[in-house]
C-alpha positions, -999 to 999 in steps of 0.1 A, spaced: 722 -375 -491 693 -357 -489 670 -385 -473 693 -381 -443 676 -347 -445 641 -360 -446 652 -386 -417 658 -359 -392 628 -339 -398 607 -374 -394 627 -379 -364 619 -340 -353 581 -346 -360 579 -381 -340 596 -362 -311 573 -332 -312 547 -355 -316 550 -374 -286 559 -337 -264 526 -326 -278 507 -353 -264 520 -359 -233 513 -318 -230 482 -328 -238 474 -354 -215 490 -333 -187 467 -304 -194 434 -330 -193 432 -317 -231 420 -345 -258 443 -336 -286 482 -325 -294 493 -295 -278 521 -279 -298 540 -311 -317 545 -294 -344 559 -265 -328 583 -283 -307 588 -305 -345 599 -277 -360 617 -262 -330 637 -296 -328 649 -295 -360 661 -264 -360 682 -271 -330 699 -303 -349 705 -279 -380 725 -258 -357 744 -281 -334 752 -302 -370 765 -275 -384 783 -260 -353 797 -297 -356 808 -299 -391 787 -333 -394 764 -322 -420 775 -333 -459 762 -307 -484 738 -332 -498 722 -336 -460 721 -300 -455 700 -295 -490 678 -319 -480 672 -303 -442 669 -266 -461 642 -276 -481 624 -297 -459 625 -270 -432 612 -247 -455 585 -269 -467 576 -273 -432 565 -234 -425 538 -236 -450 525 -270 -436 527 -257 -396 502 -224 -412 479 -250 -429 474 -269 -400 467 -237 -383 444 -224 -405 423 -256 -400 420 -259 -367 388 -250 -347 390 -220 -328 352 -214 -315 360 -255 -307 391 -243 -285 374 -218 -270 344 -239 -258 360 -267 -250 377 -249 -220 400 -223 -214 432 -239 -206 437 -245 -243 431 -204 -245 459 -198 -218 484 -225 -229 483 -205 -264 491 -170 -248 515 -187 -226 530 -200 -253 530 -167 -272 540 -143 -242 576 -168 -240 585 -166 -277 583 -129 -272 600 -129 -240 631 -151 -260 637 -127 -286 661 -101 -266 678 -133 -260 682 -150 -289 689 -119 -306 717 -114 -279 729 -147 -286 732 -146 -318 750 -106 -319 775 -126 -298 783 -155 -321 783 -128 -349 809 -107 -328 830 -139 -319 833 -153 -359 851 -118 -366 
């Protein structure tokens, strides 16, 4: 059923949730650090070990599509809302968490692009 779909994504966004703050609260930082990243992140991890499973029903799998696709426009919204002259004076660690965080997404995509030519290669 789809709300099984909905389910996981709350469950994603609870556990994000709770990673953001504790990155947070380790970085002396009053605020979330990244929960919805590591949300979004999270669910796309279940989507794939589910399906590399063959646990997911049709109906569940609907229900994760479009929530997961609902979620991208919601992640830029928060985005676009948040205070960046706020970051910025409030301390630079926030500054350097955020290119930290941007210079490792950059430095996965050789290897998730490997990974995934190799999963291509071994279906064939």
């Amino acid at each position: 059923m789809k709300i099984y779909g909905v389910a996981i994504l709350a469950g994603c966004f609870l556990v994000g949730h709770i990673i953001g703050d504790q990155l947070g609260k380790l970085f002396h930082l009053n605020g979330n650090l990244g929960g919805v990243g590591f949300a979004m992140l999270g669910l796309i991890f279940m989507n794939d070990y589910f399906k590399r499973k063959n646990i997911l029903k049709p109906e569940t799998e609907s229900g994760m599509l479009f929530w997961s696709t609902m979620y991208i426009p919601v992640v830029v919204a928060m985005s676009a809302t948040q205070n960046v002259k706020a970051a910025l004076s409030g301390g630079w660690v926030a500054v350097l968490v955020g290119i930290f965080a941007t210079l490792a997404c950059y430095a996965l995509i050789p290897f998730i692009a490997k990974l995934s030519k190799n999963q291509s290669e071994n279906k064939k």
